[in-house]
N, C-alpha and C positions, 0 to 999 in steps of 0.2 A: 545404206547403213541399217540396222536394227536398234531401235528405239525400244527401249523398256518404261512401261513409263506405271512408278509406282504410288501410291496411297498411302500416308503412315499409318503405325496399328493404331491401335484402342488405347487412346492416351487414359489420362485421370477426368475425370467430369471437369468440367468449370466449378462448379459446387467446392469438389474437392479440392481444390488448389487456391492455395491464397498466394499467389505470387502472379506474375506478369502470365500474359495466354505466350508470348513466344517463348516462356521458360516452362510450361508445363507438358510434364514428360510423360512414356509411354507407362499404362497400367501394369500388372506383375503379369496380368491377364494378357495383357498387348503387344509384350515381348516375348512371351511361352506364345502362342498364335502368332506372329510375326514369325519368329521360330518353326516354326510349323510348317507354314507355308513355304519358305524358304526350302526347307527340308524337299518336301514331297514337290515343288517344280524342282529343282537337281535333282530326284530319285527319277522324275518324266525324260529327263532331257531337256526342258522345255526354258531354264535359265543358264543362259549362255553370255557373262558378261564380262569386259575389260575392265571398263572403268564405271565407276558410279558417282554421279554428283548428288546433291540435297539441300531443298533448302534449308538455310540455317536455324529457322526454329526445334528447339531441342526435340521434339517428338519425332520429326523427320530424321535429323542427326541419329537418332538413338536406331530410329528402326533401317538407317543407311550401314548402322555399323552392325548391327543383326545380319544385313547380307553381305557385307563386306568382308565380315567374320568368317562367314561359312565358303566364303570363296577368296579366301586369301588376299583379299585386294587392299587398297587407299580407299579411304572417301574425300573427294572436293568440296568446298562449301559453293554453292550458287546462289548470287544473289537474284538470279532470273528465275528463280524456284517457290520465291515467296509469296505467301496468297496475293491474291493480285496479278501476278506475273502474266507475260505472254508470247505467244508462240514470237514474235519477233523477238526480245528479250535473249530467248533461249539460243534463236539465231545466231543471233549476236555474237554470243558467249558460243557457240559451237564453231565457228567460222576464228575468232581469238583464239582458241582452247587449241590444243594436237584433237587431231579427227578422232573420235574412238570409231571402230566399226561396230561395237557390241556396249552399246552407252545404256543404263539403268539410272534414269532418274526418281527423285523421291521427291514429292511435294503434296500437296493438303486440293481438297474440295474445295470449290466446283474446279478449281483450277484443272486437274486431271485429265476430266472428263471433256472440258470444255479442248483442250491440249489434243483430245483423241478428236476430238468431232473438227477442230483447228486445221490440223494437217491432215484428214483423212476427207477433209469436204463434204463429210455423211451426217446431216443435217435430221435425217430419217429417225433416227437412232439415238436416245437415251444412253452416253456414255457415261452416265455416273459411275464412280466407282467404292465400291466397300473400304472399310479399312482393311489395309494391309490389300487390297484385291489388287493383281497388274494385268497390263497389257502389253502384247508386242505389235508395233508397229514395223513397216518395210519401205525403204525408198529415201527418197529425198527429204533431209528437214525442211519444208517449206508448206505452206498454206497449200491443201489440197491433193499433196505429192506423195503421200504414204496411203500406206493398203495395212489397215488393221489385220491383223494375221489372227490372234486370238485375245481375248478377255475375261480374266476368273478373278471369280468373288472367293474367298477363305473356303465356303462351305463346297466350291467345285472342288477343291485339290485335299478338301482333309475330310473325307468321307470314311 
């Protein structure tokens, strides 16, 4: 399977937001750059997806329907996606779910990165990730079993 595994954009600060952190959404900024991105990996070739899941906090949601948008799809809500979560979690829910071969998830720091370093066993390696920034993954959902294929931060694809 190919693993996508996403970042939400550039929400509103904490500052700015007086309501709960799972209901504060992406900036005007977050979804124009969200946009962006989106755009210029389908102008590469390089986003190739069936289905998209996210966690449910609304920044995720928001920037899942930003690529969901641009590629005609659904979004699922995952509850294996919320800060916190982990690669068993997601197992889970993938073994439950229909198989996608071309799965785009959306979820928040360090979760991401920790998600890349999880299933790819590369301990070496600083996967953090930007907002909005993704990675593809290859191989097996499982601890170890995937081959990072590539990794971009916003400013790699919108040059």
């Amino acid at each position: 399977m190919n693993l996508y595994i996403m970042r939400h954009g550039i929400a509103l600060e904490r500052g700015e937001w007086r309501g709960t952190d799972e209901l504060r959404p992406l900036s005007e900024d977050g979804k124009s750059r969200t946009a962006e991105v989106v755009k210029a990996l389908l102008k590469s070739g390089k986003l190739k997806v069936d289905t998209i899941w996210t966690s449910p906090l609304v920044r995720a949601r928001q920037t899942a329907g930003i690529v969901a948008k641009s590629l005609g799809l659904e979004v699922e809500l995952s509850a294996a996606l919320v800060p916190g979560a982990d690669v068993q979690g997601l197992a889970l829910e993938f073994v439950a779910r229909k198989r996608p071969r071309n799965l785009l998830v959306v979820g928040h720091e360090p979760d991401c990165g920790e998600l890349v370093t999880e299933l790819t066993g590369d301990r070496e390696v600083d996967h953090a990730f930007k907002k909005a920034g993704v990675a593809l993954l290859e191989g097996s959902l499982e601890a170890g079993r995937m081959k990072l294929l590539w990794h971009v931060a916003p400013k790699d694809v919108l040059a």
